[in-house]
N, C-alpha and C positions, 0 to 999 in steps of 0.2 A: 376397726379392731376393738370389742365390745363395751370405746373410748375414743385430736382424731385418735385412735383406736378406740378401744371399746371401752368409754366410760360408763359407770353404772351410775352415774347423777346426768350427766351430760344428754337429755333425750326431752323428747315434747313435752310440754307440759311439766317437766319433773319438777322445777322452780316452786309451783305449786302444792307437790304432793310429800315429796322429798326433801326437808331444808337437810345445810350441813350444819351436823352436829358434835361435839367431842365426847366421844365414847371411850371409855376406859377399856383396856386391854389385860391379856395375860396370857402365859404360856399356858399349854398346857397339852398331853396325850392323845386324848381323845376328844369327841364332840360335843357339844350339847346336848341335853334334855330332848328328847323328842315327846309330842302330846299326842303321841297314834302307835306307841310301843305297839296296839294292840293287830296292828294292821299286818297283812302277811306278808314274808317277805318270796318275790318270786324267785324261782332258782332255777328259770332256760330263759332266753330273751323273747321275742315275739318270734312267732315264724317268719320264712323267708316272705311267702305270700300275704302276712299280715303289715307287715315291715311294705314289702311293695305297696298295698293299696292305701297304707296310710301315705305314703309319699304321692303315689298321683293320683290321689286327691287335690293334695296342696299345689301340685303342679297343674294338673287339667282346671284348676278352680282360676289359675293365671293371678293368681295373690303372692304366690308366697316366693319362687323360686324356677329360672329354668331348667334345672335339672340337679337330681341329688345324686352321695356316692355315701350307702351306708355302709359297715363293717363291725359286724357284731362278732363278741365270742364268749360264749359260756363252756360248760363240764360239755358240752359237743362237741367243740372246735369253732372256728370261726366261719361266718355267713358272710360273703357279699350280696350285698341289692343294690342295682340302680335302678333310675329310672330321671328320663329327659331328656334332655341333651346336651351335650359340652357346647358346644356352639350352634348357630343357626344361620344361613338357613340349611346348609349341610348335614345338619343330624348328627353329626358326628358322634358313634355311642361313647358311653360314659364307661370305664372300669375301675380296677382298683389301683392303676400308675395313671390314669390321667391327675394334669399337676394342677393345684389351687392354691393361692392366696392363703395363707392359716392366718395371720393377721396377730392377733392378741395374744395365741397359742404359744407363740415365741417368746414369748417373758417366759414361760417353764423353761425352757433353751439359757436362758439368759440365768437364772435362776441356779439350772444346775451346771452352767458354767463358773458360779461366783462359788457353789458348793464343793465343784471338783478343784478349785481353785484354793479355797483353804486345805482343803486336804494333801496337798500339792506344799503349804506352806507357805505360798506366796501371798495369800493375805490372810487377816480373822475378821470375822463377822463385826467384830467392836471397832473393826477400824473406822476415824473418823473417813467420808469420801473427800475430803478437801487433801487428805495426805497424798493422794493420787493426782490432783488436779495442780494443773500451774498456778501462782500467785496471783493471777487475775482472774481465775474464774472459781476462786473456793468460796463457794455457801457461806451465809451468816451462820454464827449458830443463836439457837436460843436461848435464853437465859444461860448463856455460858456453855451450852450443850450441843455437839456438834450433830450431823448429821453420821449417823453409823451406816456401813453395809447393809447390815441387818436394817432397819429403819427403811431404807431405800427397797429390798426386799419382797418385804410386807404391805407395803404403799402405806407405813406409816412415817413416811420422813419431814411431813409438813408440807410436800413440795406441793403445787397445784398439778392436773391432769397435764395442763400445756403451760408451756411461758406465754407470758406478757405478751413479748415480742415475735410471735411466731403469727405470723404474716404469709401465707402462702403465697406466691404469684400465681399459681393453678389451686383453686381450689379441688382440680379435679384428680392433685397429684399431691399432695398439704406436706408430704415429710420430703421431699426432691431438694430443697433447694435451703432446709435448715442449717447452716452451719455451725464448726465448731465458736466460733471466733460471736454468732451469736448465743450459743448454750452459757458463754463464759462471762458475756455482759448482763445477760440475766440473771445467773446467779448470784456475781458477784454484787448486783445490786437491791434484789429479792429479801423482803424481810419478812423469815416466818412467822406464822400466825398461832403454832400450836408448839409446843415442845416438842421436841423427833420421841419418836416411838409412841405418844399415848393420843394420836388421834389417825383412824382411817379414812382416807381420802386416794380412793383408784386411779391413779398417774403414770402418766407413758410417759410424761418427761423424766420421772425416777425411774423406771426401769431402762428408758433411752441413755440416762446419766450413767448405771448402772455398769450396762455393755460397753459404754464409750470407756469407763474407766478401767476396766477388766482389759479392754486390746490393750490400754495404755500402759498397765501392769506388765503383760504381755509380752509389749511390742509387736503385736501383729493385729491385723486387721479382726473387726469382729468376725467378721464373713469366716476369714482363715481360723478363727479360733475355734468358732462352733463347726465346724466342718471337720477339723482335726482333731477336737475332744470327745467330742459329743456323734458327729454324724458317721464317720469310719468303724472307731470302735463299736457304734451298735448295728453298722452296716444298711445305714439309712443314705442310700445311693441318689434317691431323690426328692431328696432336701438340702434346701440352700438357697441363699440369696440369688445370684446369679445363674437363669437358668442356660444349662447347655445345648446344644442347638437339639440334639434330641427329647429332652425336657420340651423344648418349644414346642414340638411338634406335638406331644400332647398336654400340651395346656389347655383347661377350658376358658372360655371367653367368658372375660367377666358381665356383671349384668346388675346395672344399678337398678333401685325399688320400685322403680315403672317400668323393669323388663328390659328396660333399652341396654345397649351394647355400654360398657363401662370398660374404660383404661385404667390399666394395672396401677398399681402403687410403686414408687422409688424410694430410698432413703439413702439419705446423707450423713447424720451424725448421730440421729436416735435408732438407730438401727436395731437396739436390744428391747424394743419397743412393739416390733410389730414386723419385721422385714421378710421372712421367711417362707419359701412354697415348700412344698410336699404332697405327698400323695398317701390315700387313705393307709394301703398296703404298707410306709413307712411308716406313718403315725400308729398304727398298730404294733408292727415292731416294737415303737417307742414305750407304748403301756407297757408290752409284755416285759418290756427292763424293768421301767418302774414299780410295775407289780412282783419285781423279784421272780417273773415268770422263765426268766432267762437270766443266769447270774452273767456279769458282767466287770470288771474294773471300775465303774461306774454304778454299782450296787451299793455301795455305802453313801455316795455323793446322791444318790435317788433316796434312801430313806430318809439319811437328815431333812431333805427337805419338807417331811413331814411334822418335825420337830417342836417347832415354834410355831402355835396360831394365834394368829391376835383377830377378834371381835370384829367383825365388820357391823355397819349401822342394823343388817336384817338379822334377826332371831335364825340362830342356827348356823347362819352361813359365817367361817373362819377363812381368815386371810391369813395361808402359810406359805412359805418360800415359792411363788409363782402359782400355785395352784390355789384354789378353792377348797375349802372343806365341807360339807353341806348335811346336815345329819337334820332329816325329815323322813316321815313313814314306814321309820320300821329300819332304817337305812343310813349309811355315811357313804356319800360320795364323794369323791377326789374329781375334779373336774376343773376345765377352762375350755372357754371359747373363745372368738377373734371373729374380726369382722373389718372389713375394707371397703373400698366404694363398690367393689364389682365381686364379691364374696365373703362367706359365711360360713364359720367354722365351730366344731365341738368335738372336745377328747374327754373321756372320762372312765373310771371304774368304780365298782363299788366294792369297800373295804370290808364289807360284809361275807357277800358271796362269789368275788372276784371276777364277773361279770364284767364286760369291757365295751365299749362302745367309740366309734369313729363316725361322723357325719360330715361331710363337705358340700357346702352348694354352692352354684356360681352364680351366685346373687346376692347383693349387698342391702344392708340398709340406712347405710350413714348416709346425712345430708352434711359435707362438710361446710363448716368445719365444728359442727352439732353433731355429736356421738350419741349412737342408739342404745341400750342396756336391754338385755335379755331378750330377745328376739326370737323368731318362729325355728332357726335353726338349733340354739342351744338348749328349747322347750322341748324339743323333740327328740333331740338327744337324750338329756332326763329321764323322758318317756321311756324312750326305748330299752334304758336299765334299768327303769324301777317305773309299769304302769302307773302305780298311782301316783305319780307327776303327771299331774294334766296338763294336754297338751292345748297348744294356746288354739284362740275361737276361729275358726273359718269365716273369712268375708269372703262372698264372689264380685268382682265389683263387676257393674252393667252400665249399657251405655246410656248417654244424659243426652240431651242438646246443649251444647254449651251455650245457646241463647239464656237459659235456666238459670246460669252459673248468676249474671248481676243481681239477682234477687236476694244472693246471701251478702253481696259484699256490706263491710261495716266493722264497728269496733264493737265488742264486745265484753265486757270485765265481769269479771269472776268475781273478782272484791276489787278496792281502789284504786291496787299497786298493780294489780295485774290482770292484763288484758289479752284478749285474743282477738287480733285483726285477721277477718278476711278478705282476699283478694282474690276476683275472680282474673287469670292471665291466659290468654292462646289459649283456651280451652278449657284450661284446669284450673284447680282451687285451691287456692294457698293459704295457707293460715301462720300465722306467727306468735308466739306469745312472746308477754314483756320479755326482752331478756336474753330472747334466743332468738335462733336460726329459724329464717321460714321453710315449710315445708309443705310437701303435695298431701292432699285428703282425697281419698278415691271413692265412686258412687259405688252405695249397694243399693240404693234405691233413690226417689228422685229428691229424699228431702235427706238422706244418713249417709254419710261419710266414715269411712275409716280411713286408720293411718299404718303404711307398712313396715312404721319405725318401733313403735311402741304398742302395745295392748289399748287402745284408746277410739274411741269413736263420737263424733258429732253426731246431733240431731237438730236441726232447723224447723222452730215452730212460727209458720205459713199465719198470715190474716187473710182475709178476703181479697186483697188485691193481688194477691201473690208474692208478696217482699217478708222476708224473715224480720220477726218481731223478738225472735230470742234465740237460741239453742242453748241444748244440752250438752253436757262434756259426759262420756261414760268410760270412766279409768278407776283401777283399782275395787273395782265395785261400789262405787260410789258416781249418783249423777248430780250433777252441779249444772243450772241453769243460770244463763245471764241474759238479762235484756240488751236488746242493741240499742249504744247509747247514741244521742243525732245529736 
């Protein structure tokens, strides 16, 4: 979920390209500065048939996704495309209520639960989160400064993406088995690093602390709370944590970033973090409230959350109540995606020309408990509101001999502190940087690797005998060469 959920530091390499930094905040209206005012803005989405061949592409190319569910809607109406398949080896087509994994999408959920919730009068934004929590699990605060609602939010509360102590017994299941009784021991022993509200830093354990503390307010389970505030009133029938046996029936099968079959995701106590399925046809629904496209009881509790944005580290993009703000070419976009071990998710509209867009795939790219940022579904999403968001590069990977693979193994440093080890295992190529999680690098030819986490690609430069003497890192636009050191 685009953290584990979708964290936007938590990904290969980012240690290196990304440090964390404290950035000053502030409210404010509207976006950013854009340096492409001059650029046009589009006003229909792509066609159906352009929208199709962009998708299988990424599909027949066996890189990115086994099958997509798009949903587009400009001043026409709305478009579905799919193209793939929900499952395999059944074929099972894809539409617009087959159900997926939204993953990250669910902090907007959680978001304009804490919104509909002051409005409600049960809480305000400045409240400290410790008033809500028992004696034993209320946060430090900072310099004297508690942790607000608001703070938590924003993903400006100080907190990290994960606790300490979050320890999966499945990696292949990371939120299942979290509990309360451990959210409480972390915090209460957790000493901030930033003052709440003036550093961003994208955390699923503040939005998980978030929702736990809302049922708590409550009294009711978060599942029951979003489904009775939130899911009824905008008549979003399938969406929800638990699915019902006819939801089951169409769910797609999820699909980790080597394609293979991937199990669903569970949660426990961070539940406002990431827990949520739905389907394209709901999520659309859901714009059209937020876009005030349909008024609602829930119409005022959708604008506030555009309210307050605070600075995130990239130029342009604001971090407001669950959403994104993004004001690049010509454009401000409202947007969030999600991402799980076995799906890939993006919503968004643009506050220009009201333009909407829905993309689901059943295919993941986290290597838990290493979270991917901005991946081949959310790029494409972008894309599909606003062209000129380019969309990310095509690799086709091909086959190798995996006799090949020993010839990269080795350590490799970038600079002193940080190194990249390869390992060639069962076939495949793994690589690891200082720091983090290893992960697979897939052949597009017999010396270049890509990775289907991040925008990044190896090159392996060969001597005479055949054994790699150095490679290249190609991320950000930038190539960085390391010798392998013996």
């Amino acid at each position: 979920m685009r953290g584990v959920l979708i964290n936007r530091r938590g990904v290969l390499l980012a240690a290196l390209t990304q440090p964390v930094i404290s950035i000053p905040i502030y409210a404010q209206q509207g976006g950013g500065a854009s340096d492409d005012a001059a650029e046009p803005l589009p006003d229909r989405a792509p066609s159906s048939d352009a929208i199709r061949s962009l998708l299988a592409v990424r599909v027949d190319a066996g890189q990115d996704s086994v099958g997509y569910v798009a949903l587009v809607r400009d001043d026409a109406g709305p478009r579905l495309v799919t193209y793939g398949a929900a499952r395999e080896p059944q074929r099972r087509a894809l539409d617009g209520d087959t159900v997926f994994e939204i993953g990250s999408i669910t902090k907007v959920f959680t978001a304009l639960l804490l919104a509909d919730a002051v409005a409600r009068g049960e809480v305000k934004l400045t409240d400290p989160v410790a008033k809500y929590l028992p004696a034993e699990g209320r946060p430090k605060p900072f310099d004297n400064k508690p942790i607000s609602l608001l703070d938590l939010v924003t993903h400006t509360s100080g907190l990290p993406s994960l606790p300490a102590n979050f320890r999966p017994r499945d990696e292949n299941n990371p939120y299942a088995d979290y509990t309360a009784e451990q959210l409480y021991d972390f915090l209460s022993e957790y000493a901030p690093r930033y003052y709440p509200g003036s550093h961003f830093e994208y955390s699923n354990l503040g939005f998980g602390l978030l929702g736990h503390v809302l049922a708590l307010r409550a009294r009711r389970g978060y599942e029951e709370l979003v489904v009775s505030r939130i899911c009824e009133p905008l008549g979003l029938s399938d969406t929800c944590i638990t699915l019902t046996p006819a939801m089951r029936k169409r769910l797609a099968q999820g699909h980790d970033k080597s394609l293979h079959p991937a199990p669903g995701w569970s949660f426990l106590t961070l539940a406002g973090a990431g827990a949520l399925h739905s389907t394209a046809n709901d999520m659309m629904r859901f714009l059209d409230a937020a876009q005030g496209k349909r008024k609602t009881d829930l119409t005022p509790a959708f604008q506030s959350l555009l309210e307050v944005r605070r600075q995130t580290s990239q130029i342009g993009v604001y971090a407001a109540a669950g959403w994104f703000v993004e004001t690049a070419h010509n454009n401000e976009l409202v947007v969030k995606d999600g991402g799980t071990g076995g799906y890939s998710s993006f919503i968004g509209y643009s506050a220009r020309n009201g333009m909407a867009t829905v993309l689901l795939s059943n295919t993941g790219y986290l290597a838990p408990p290493v979270i991917a940022t901005w991946t081949t579904t959310p790029r494409i999403g972008r894309h599909l509101l606003n062209p000129n968001f380019p969309l990310p590069a095509l690799h086709r990977q091909v086959p190798i001999d995996p006799a090949k693979l020993a010839a990269f193994a080795g350590r490799y440093p970038l600079t002193p502190r940080f190194v990249l080890t390869v390992t060639p295992r069962d076939g495949r190529l793994m690589v690891q940087a200082t720091g983090l999680g290893e992960q697979e690098v897939f052949p597009e030819s017999d010396t270049r690797f890509f990775s289907r986490v991040v925008d990044a690609q190896i090159t392996f430069e060969l001597v005479p005998d055949g054994t790699a003497s150095a490679l290249v890192l190609h991320q950000n636009g930038r190539n960085r060469r390391a010798a392998r050191s013996h």
